[in-house]
C-alpha positions in Angstrom: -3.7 2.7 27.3 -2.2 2.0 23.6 -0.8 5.0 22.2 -0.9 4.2 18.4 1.0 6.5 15.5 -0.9 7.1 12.4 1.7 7.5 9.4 -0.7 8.6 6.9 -3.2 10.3 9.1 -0.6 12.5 11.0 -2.2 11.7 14.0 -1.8 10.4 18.2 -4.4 8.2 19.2 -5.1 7.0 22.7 -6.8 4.0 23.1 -8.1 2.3 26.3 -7.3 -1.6 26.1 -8.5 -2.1 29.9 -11.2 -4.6 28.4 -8.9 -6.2 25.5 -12.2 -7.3 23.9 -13.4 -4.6 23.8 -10.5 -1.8 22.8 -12.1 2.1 22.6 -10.7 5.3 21.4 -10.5 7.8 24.0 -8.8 10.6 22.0 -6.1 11.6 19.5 -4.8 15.0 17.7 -3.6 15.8 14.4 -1.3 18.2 13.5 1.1 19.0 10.5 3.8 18.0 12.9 3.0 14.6 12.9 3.2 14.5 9.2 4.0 10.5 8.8 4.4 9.7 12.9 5.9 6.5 12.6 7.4 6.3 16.7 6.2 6.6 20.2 7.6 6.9 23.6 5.6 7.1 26.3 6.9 8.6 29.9 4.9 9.8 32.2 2.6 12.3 31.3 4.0 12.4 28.1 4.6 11.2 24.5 6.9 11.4 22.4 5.8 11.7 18.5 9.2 11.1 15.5 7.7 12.3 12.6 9.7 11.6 9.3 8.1 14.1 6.7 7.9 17.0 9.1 11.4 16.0 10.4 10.3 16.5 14.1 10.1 15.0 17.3 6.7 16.0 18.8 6.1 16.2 22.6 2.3 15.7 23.8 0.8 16.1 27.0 -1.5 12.9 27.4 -2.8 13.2 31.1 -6.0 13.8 29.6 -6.6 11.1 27.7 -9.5 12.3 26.0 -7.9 15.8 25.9 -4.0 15.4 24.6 -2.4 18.6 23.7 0.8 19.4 21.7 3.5 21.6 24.0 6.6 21.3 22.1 7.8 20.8 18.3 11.8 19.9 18.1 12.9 20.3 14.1 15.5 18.1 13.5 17.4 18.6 10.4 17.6 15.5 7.7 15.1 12.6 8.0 14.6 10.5 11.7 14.7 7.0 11.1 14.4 5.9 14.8 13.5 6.8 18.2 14.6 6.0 21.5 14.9 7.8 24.8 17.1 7.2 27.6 16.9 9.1 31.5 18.2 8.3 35.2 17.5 9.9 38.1 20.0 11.1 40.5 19.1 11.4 44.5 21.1 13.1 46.6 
């Protein structure tokens, strides 16, 4: 999948690229949070939306393509100009 951030239609949308010929939208959601998404991260189950406008980092459950569903707004004070994510894992 391409998971493609719509600045001016504050907007996630999943697209299937399995045939690259032929690429199809599978699902998206809009809300104010995404007001002028500019970044994605994708890990897991799981995107991550920076919005500049609404000043927020969006979190989106996309293991239903067709289906994705907002579970968390973060505010973050001032305006986000980039986005990046960094884990590890630890076994004991």
């Amino acid at each position: 999948y391409a998971y493609v951030a719509s600045n001016n239609a504050d907007r996630l949308t999943i697209i299937d690229i399995l045939a690259p010929a032929n690429p199809t939208i599978v699902g998206s959601v809009n809300d104010v949070s995404l007001d002028s998404a500019f970044g994605v991260y994708v890990s897991g189950n799981y995107a991550y939306v920076a919005s500049t406008y609404s000043d927020s980092l969006t979190v989106i459950d996309i293991s239903v393509p067709a289906n994705p569903t907002i579970k968390h707004d973060l505010s973050i004070p001032k305006f986000i100009s980039s986005l990046s994510l960094s884990y590890f894992w630890s076994v004991l």
